[in-house]
N, C-alpha and C positions, 0 to 999 in steps of 0.2 A: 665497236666503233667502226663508220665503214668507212671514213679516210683511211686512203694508204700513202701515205707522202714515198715513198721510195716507187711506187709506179709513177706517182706525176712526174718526179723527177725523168724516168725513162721516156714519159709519154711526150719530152719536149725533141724535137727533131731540129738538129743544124747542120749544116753541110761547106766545107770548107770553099772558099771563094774561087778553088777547082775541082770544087767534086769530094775531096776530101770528108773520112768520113769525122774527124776532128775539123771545127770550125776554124780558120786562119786565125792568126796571132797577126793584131795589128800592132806592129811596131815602131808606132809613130806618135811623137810628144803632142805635134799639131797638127794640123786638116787643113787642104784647101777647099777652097772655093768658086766655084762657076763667075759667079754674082756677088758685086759688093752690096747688095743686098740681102743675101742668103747671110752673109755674115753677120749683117746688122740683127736679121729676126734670128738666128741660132743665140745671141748675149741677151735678146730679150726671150728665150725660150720658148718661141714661135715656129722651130725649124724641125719636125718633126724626121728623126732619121739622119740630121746631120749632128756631125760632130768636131767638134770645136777646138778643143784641148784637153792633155788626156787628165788635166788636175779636176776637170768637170767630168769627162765620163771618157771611156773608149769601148770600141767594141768588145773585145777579150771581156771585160766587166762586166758589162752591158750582159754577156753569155751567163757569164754568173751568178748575176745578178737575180736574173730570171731564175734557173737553175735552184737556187735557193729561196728565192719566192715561191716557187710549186711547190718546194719539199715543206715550207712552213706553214702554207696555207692564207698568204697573202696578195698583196697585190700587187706587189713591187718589194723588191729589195734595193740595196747600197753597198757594196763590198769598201774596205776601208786597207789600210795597211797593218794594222792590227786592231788584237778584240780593244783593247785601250784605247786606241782611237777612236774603233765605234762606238764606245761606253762614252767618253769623255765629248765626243761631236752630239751625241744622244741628251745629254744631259745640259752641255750647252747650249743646243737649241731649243730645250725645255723650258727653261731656268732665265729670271730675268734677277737681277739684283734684286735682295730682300726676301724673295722665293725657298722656300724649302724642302727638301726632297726628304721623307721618311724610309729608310733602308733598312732587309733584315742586318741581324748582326753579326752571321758568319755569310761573310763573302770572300772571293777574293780579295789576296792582300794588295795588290796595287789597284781596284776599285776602290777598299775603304781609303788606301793614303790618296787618292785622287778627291774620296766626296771629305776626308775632317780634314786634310790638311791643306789640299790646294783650292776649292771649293770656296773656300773661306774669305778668298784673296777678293772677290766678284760679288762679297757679300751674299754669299748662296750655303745655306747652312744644313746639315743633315743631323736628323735623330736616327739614332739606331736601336731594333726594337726585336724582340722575337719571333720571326715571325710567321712562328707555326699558334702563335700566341692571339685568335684574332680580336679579341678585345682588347689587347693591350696597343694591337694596330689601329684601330676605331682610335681608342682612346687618345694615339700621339697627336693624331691629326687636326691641325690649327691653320687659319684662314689664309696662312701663307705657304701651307705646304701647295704643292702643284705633281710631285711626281711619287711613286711609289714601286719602289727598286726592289726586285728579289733574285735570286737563283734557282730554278726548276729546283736543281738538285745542290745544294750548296758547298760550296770549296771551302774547308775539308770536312768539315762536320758530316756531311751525305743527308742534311736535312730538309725535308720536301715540304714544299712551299704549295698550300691548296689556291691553286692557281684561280678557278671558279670561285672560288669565294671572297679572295683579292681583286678580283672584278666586279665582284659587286660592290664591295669598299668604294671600288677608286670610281664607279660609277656615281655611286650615291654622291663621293663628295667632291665630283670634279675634275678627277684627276689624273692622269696618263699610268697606266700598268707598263712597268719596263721590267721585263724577263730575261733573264744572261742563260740559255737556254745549252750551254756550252757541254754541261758535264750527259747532256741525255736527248743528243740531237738522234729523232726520229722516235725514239722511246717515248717523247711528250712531246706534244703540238699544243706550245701555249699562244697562238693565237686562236688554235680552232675554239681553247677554255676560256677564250676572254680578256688575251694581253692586247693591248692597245703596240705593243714595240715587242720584237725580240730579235735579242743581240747573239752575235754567236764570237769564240775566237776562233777562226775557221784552223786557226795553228794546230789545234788538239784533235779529236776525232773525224771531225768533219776530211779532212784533209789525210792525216793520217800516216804520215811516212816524215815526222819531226823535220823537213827539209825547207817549211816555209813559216813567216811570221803572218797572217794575215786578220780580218776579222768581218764581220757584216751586220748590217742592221735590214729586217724584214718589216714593214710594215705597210699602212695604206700608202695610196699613190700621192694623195698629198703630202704627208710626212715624208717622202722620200724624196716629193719635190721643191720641199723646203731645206731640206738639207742640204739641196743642190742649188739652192739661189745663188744667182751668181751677186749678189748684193748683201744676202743677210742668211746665206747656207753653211752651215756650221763645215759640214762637208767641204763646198766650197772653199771657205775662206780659212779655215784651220790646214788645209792639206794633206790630210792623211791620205794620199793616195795609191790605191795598189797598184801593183805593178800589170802590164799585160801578160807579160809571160808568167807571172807567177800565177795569176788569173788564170789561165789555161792550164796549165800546171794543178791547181786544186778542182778547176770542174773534171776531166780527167779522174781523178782521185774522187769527186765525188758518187760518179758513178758506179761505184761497187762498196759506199757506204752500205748500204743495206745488208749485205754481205760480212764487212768488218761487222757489222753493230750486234748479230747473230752472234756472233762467236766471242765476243769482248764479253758477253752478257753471259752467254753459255758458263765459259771460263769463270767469269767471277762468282755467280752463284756459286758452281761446283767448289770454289774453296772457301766460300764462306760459309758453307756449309761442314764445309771439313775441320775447318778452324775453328766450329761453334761448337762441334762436336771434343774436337780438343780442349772445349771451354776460354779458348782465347777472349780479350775480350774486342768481339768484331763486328762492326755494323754495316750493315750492306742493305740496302732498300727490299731487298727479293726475297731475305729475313724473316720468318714470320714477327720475329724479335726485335725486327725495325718500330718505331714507335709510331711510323706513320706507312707501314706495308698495305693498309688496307686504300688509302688514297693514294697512293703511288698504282697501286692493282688499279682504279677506278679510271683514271685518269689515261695510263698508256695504253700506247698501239703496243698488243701482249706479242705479236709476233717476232716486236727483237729486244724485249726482254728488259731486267732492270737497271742495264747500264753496266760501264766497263770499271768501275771506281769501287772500291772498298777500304776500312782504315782496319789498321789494330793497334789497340793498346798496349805496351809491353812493359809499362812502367817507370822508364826511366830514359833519359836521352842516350843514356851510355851504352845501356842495352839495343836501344833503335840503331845507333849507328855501328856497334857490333853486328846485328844480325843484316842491318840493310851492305857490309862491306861484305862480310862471308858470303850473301846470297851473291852477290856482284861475282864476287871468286867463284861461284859454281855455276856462272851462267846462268842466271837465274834469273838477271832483267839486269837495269842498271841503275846506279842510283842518280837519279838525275830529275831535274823538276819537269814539267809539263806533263802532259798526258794522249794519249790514244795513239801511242806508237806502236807497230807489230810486236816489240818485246814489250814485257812488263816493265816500268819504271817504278821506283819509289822511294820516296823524301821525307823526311820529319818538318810538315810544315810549321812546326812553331819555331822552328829558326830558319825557315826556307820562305816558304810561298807565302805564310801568313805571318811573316816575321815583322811587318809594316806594324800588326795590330799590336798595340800596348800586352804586356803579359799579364797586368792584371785583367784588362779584356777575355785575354785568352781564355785564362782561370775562368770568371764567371760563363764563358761560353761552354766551358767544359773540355776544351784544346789544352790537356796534355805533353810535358815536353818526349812525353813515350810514344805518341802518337805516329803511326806511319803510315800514309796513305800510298796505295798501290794504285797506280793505273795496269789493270791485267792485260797481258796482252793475247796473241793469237795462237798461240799452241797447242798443238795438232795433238799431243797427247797430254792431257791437263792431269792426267792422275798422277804420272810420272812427275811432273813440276809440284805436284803436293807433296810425294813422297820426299824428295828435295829439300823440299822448302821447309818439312817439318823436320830431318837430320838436321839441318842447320838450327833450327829452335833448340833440337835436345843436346848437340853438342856445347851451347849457348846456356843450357840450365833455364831456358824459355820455357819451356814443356816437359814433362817426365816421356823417360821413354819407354815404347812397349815393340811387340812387334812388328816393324813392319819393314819388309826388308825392301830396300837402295838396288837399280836394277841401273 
């Protein structure tokens, strides 16, 4: 594939409002104005270059914004205050009363409690469906649906969604592809396969130093200039707005993503290979034993690899939370939810991240209360954190042990 989204990212140049080789941070709510005319065509969207109030856009954003548009491969971006905002502004501007959104069924757990349980309020209803399953996607699809909701790489499960082929779905019957592209930014460009929207939490990888909440929607210039209506802009009129300095704050950070996402990747293959090898039971996209490794391969930019996420099963919660406290005790990450921090984090999302979802849900999804998903983080010597990580399994009765000796 000969997109490279981390060179466009480099290939945009700003220069601070002295020189500076960081763009100034405008730290201002409002904006004046020359002309009480300038002011009139800025509310009607006429004022190209001015800026208004910072709940409609500020510069810091604005840098962003961009910033994140080159690296998706669109035309425009939206940075939000968080991924939930930009999920829930995405979906409201979608979405009219009566309207249905068809969602796979492992996502994050505060997207599904947003589309079954708040959703419902606006008369906006979601089915939820497999959707590595493509006829059973075809099949949901009824004259009210309008959006069609996945995750690249899905929270927690790590299941990959054929992005290309859900575009052609949503082509055939109408309908807006919305991608949360969160757990494999730069790893997969699903607008270049055919998403009509994607969303990112810029909180987790993108960002990368657990310091900020934020989120963003990429898409065409008119999608993004609907969002920003100042009469009928989901953006607009719901407020999620980010901050300037936080905005600055993550482009910063974004510029040595390409770098994190090399080494998140590296890292994780290396022990899910280690742990398959121990016969844990582990799934990791980069797997040949992933179910869907060969579309995952087809699909990314190979240069950074299959992502910083992997789970394993250990059987039991009492077991997850035994071994996820022990590795805590040895340095070893923290146990804590989010993901794409320099240490490793890791949580049993069936009582954590995906705790929203019904347990029988869970069950038929195949979410385990043994289940522990790892965000890996950046560690300079990844064989030594295996060697670690697997003493803590055998002292635990996780793993039989053999030898390999603790340095």
């Amino acid at each position: 594939m000969s997109f490279k989204p981390a060179s466009k990212i480099q290939d945009l140049q700003y220069f601070g409002e002295f020189g500076g080789v960081n763009p100034s941070i405008s730290d201002s709510s409002t904006y004046t104005f020359l002309t009480a005319k300038t002011m009139s065509d800025s509310f009607e969207g006429h004022a190209e270059g001015c800026y208004l109030y910072s709940r409609h856009s500020s510069p810091s954003n604005l840098y962003l914004g961009q910033a994140l548009a080159a690296m998706e491969g669109t035309e425009a971006a939206c940075v939000t205050s968080s991924g939930m905002g930009a999920i829930s502004s995405v979906l409201l501007q979608l979405c009219n009363a009566g309207d249905r959104i068809l969602s796979s069924r492992t996502i994050y757990g505060g997207t599904y409690a947003f589309m079954k349980n708040f959703m419902p309020k606006f008369n906006i209803q979601t089915d939820f469906v497999d959707i590595t399953n493509l006829e059973a996607v075809e099949d949901k699809i009824d004259k009210n649906t309008k959006v069609l909701f996945c995750e690249s790489v899905s929270n927690p499960m790590l299941e990959v969604a054929d992005i290309e082929a859900l575009a052609d779905i949503a082509k055939k019957y109408k309908l807006k592809l919305v991608v949360d592209n969160t757990f494999s930014p730069l790893s997969i460009s699903p607008a270049t396969l055919g998403a009509d929207i994607v969303i990112h939490s810029l909180t987790k990888f993108i960002n990368g130093s657990s310091d900020t909440v934020a989120g963003a929607v990429c898409s065409s210039r008119e999608f993004i200039d609907q969002l920003r209506d100042v009469n009928e802009g989901a953006c607009m009129l719901l407020g999620p707005t980010m901050d300037s300095l936080r905005s600055a704050s993550v482009l910063k950070n974004l510029r040595t993503l390409h770098i994190r996402m090399k080494q998140h990747s590296h890292n994780a293959l290396f022990l899910a290979k280690r742990f398959e090898e121990d016969r844990l039971k582990v799934v990791y996209p980069g797997l040949h034993s992933h179910p869907s490794y060969k579309l995952f391969y087809q699909m990314m930019n190979p240069q950074y690899g299959f992502g910083g996420m992997l789970t394993i099963d250990v059987g039991c919660i009492d077991k997850a939370n035994d071994l996820m406290e022990l590795m805590q005790k040895r340095n070893l990450g923290y146990l804590a939810v989010s993901l794409g921090f320099y240490k490793t984090l890791f949580s049993a999302p069936g009582t954590s991240t995906s705790s929203e979802i019904p347990e029988e849900e869970q069950s038929s999804m195949g979410l385990s209360d043994g289940l522990i998903r790892f965000s890996i983080g950046l560690d300079n010597d990844i064989e030594q954190t295996y060697i670690k990580m697997r003493q803590c399994m055998v002292e635990l009765k996780i793993l039989e042990s053999h030898d390999i000796a603790v340095v």
